[in-house]
Each structure stands twice: as structure tokens, then as C-alpha cells.
N, C-alpha and C positions, 0 to 999 in steps of 0.2 A: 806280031807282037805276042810274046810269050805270058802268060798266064802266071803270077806265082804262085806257088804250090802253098799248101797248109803251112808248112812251119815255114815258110818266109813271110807270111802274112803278121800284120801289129795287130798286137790285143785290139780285140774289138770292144772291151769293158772292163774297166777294174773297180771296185767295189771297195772305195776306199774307209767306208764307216759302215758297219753292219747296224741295222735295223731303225735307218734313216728315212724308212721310203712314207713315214708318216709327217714328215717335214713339209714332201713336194703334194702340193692339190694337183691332183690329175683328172679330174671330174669334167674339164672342158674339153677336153677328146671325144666323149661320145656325142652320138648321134641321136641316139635313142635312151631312155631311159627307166628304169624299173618304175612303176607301181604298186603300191598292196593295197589289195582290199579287205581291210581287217575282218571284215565279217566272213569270209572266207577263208582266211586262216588257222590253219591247224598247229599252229605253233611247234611242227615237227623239225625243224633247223636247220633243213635239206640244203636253205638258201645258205643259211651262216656255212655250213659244213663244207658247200662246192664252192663258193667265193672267194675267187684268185686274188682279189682285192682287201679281203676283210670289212668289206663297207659293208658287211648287214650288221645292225645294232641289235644285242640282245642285252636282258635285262630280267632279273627272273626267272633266267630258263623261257622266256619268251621274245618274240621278235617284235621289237620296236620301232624300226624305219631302218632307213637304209641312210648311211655318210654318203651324201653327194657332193662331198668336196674330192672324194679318192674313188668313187665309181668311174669305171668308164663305160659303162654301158653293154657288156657283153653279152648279158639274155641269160647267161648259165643259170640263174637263179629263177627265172620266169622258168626256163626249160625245166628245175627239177623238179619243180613243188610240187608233188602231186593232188592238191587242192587246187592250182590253178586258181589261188588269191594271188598271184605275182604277174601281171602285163606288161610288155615293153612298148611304150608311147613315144612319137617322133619328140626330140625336143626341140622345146619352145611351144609344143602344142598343148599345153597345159596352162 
């Protein structure tokens, strides 16, 4: 069986309305989930800044919680804080 090449392959995604993706909750996908712990925050917005999602909430130039209805859980934002007020917890363990 022959393989088809790049340009015989069908779009793999078309993008039929631009800046939809706040319609669809996508928050049930993860596994694990952000945490802050406000007394630990340095309200530097490292989280807002790397977040492929847009689910960190700011408000004031400070970080307010995070939208878990469009997280999916991917750490980037535990990973950049460098306060290390940001943990990622199994969910449902809360």
C-alpha cells in the first residue's frame, strides 16, 4: 500500500470563524490542574504571558485565578513563575 504524499493529503483543519476558540470549554481535557497560592505571588505575569490558553485572569495589572473552563492543564505556567506560587494538582484531588 502506497502512502500518499503531502499534497494528496485533505486539509487536516479549516478555521472557518477566527476568534471562536472562546465559545468551546476545553477545561475537561486535563488531568492535572493549576493552583496559586496568592501569598506567594509576585504578580510578575510570567503565567498570563506563557499561556497558550489565555486562562490566567488578570485584573489590575495583577493575577487573579485562572478560567478553568479553557485550561487544559499543561504546567507551562507552574513551570515559569519564578515564585513558585503556581502548582500543578491531580484533578479531582482538591
Amino acid at each position: 500500500m502506497k502512502l500518499p504524499t503531502w499534497k494528496e493529503m485533505p486539509e487536516g483543519i479549516v478555521i472557518l470563524e477566527a476568534g471562536n476558540a472562546q465559545e468551546y470549554e476545553t477545561g475537561s481535557w486535563r488531568t492535572f490542574r493549576p493552583v496559586v497560592d496568592k501569598s506567594k505571588c509576585i504578580n510578575c505575569l510570567f503565567c498570563w504571558i506563557y499561556c497558550p490558553d489565555t486562562s490566567i485572569i488578570v485584573k489590575d495589572e495583577k493575577m487573579e485565578g485562572i478560567d478553568y473552563s479553557h485550561c487544559k492543564g499543561c504546567g507551562i505556567c507552574s513551570k515559569v513563575c519564578p515564585a513558585k506560587a503556581i502548582s500543578m494538582v491531580e484533578e479531582g484531588s482538591l
